[in-house]
Each structure stands twice: as structure tokens, then as C-alpha cells.
C-alpha positions as CSV (number, residue, x, y, z in Angstrom):
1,X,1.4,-2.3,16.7
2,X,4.7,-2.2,18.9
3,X,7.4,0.3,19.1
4,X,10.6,-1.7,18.3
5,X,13.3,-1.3,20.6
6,X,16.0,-1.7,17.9
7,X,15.2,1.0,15.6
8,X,17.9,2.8,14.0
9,X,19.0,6.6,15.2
10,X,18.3,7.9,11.3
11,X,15.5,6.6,8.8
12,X,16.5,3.9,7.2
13,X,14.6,5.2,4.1
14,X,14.7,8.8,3.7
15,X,18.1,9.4,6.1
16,X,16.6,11.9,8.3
17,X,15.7,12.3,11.7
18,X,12.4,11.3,12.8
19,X,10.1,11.7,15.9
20,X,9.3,8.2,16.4
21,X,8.8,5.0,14.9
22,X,5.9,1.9,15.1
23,X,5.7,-1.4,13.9
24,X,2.8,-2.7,12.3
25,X,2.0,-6.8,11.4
26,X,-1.7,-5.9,10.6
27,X,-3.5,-3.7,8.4
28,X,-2.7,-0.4,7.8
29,X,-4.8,3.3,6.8
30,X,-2.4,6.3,7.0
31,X,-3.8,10.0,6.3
32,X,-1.5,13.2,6.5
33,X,-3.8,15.5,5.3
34,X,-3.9,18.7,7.4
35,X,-1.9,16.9,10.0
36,X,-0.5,19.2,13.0
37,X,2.3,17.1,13.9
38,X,3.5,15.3,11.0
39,X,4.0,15.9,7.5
40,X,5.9,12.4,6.3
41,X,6.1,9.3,7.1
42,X,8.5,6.7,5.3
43,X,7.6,3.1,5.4
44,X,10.4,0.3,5.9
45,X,9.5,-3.2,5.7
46,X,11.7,-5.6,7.7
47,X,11.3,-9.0,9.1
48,X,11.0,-9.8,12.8
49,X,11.2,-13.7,13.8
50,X,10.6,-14.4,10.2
51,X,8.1,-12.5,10.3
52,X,6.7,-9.6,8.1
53,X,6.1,-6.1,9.5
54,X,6.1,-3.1,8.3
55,X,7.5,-0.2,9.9
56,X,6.8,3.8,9.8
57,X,9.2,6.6,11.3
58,X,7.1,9.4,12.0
59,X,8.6,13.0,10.2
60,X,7.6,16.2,11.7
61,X,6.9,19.2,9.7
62,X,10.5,20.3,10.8
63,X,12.1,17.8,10.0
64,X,11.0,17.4,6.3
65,X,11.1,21.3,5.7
66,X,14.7,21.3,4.4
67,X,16.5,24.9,4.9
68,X,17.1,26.5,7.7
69,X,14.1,24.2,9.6
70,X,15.5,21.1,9.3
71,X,17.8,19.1,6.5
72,X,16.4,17.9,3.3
73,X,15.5,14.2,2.3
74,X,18.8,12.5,1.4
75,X,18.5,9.3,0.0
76,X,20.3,6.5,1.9
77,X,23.8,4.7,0.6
């Protein structure tokens, strides 16, 4: 895993904000179930050196709340 140091200032897949965001070449096992800090994350994949990778930008529960908390998902143009 490496934390890219070219990573967008807005998802790329959902259009919010996110906490933070890893890049992974290698297997993968994600579980948000009862999780205390986040409640989405939103998988890009992208291609580094030629390379695949996947990456995951990290959603707090604030910002996935929509309302008053935080904005809704908006899909991307």
C-alpha cells in the first residue's frame, strides 16, 4: 500500500470529500461494519507506470451523511 501523492482534492468516484486515500497493487479485504471512523469507501482503479492499482478514498460518517452533516453523494461528470 502507498498513499499517492497525486490524489485528487474530491473523489473521483462519488465527488465528495474524503479523509484520505491508499493505493493498493496487492490483495484486498475491506469490512465497514460497525466501523467508528468510516462509513464509505469508493474504489477507483487507475494505472500507475503501466501498472494496475486500485485505489480507496476513505468517507467519514460525516461526510456520507448528506443534510446538514455533510453533502450527499453526487455522481461525477
Amino acid at each position: 500500500m502507498r498513499i499517492p501523492d497525486d490524489a485528487p482534492a474530491a473523489c473521483p468516484v462519488c465527488g465528495n470529500a474524503y479523509d484520505s486515500v491508499s493505493e493498493h497493487d496487492a490483495g484486498l479485504m475491506v469490512n465497514l461494519l460497525d466501523n467508528e471512523r468510516y462509513r464509505r469507501v469508493c474504489f477507483d482503479p487507475v494505472g500507475v507506470d503501466g501498472e494496475p492499482r486500485v485505489r480507496f478514498y476513505h468517507h467519514t460518517h460525516d461526510q456520507t451523511a448528506g443534510g446538514d452533516r455533510g453533502d450527499p453523494p453526487v455522481a461525477p461528470e
